[in-house]
MMTF fields as JSON, N, C-alpha, C and O atoms, coordinates in Angstrom:
{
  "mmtfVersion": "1.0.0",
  "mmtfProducer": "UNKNOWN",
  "numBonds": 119,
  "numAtoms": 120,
  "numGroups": 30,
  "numChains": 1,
  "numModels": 1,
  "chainsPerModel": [1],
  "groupsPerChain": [30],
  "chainIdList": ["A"],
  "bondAtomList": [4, 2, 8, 6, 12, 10, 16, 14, 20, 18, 24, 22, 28, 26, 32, 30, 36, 34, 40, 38, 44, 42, 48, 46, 52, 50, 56, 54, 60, 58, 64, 62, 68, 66, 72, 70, 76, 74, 80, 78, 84, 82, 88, 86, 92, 90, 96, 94, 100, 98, 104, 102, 108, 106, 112, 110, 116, 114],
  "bondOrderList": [1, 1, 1, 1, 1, 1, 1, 1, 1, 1, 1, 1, 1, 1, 1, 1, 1, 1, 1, 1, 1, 1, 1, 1, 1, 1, 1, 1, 1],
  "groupList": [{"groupName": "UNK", "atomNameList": ["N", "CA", "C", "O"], "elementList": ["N", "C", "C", "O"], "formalChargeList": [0, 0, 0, 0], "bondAtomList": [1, 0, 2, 1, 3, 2], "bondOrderList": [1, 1, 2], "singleLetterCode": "X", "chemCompType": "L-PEPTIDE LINKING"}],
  "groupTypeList": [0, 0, 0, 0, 0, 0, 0, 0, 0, 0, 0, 0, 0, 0, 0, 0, 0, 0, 0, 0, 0, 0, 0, 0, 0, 0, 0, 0, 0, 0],
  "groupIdList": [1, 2, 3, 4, 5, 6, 7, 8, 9, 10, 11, 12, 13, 14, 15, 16, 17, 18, 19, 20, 21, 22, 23, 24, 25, 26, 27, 28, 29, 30],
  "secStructList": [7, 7, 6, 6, 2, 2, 2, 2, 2, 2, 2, 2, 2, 2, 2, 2, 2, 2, 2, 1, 7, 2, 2, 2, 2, 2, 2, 2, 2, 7],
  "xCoordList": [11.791, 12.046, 13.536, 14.315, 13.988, 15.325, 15.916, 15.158, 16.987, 16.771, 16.663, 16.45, 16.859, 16.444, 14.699, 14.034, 14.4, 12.6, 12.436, 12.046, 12.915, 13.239, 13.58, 13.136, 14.423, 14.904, 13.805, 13.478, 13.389, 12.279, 11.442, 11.014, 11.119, 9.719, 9.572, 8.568, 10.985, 11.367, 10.926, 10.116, 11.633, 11.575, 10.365, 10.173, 9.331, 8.135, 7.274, 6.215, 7.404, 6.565, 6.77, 5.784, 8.3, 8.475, 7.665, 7.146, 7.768, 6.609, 5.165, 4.475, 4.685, 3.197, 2.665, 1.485, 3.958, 3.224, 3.338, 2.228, 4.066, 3.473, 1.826, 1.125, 1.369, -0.391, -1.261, -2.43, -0.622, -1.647, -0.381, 0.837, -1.563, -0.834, -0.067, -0.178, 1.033, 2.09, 0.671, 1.166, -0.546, -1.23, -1.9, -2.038, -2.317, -2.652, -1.814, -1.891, -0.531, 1.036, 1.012, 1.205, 0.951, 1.428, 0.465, 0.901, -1.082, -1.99, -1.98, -2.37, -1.415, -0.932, -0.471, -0.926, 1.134, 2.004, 2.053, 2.636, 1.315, 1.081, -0.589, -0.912],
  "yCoordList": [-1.258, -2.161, -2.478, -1.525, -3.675, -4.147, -3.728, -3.076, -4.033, -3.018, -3.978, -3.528, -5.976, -7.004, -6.85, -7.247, -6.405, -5.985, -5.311, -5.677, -3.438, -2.783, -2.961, -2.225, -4.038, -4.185, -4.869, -4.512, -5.921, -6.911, -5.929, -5.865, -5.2, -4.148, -3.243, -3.12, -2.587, -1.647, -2.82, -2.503, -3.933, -4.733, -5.332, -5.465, -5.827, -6.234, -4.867, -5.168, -3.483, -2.59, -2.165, -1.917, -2.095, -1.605, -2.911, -2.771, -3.623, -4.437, -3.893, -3.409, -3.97, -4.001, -2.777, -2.43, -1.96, 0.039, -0.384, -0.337, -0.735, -1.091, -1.329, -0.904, -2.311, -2.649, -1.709, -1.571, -0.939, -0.534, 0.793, 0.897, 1.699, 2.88, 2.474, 1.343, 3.805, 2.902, 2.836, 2.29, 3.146, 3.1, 1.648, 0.983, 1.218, -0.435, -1.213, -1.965, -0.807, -2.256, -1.573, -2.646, -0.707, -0.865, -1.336, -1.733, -1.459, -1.714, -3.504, -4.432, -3.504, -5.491, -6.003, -6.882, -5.193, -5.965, -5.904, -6.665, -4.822, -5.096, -5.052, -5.222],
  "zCoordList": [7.514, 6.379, 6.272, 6.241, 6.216, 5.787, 4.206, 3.488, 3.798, 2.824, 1.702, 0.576, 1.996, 1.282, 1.087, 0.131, 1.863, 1.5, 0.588, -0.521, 1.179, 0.063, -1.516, -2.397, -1.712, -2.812, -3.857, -4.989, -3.091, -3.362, -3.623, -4.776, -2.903, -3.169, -4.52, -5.222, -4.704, -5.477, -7.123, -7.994, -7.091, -8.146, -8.104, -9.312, -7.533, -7.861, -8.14, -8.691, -7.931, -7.473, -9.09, -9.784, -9.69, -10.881, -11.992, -13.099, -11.498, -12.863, -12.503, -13.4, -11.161, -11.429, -11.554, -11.524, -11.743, -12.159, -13.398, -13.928, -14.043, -15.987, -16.203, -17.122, -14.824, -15.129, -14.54, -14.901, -13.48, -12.405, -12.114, -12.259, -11.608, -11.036, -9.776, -9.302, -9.025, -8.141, -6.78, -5.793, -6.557, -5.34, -5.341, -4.314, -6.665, -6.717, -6.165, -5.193, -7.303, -6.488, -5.312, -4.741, -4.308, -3.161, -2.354, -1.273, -2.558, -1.908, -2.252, -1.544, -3.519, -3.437, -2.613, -1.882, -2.638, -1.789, -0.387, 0.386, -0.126, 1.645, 2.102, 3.278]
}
């Protein structure tokens, strides 16, 4: 991972754990 991914990841991953546990957002975004 680049760490512009990373960053992106970290910040979309921290909104969608507010709706969903962190195994949902990560099963979103990839």
């Amino acid at each position: 991972m680049s760490l512009q991914i990373t960053i992106a990841w970290l910040e979309g991953s921290e909104r969608c754990t507010r709706h969903h546990g962190m195994k949902e957002a990560v099963e979103e975004l990839f």
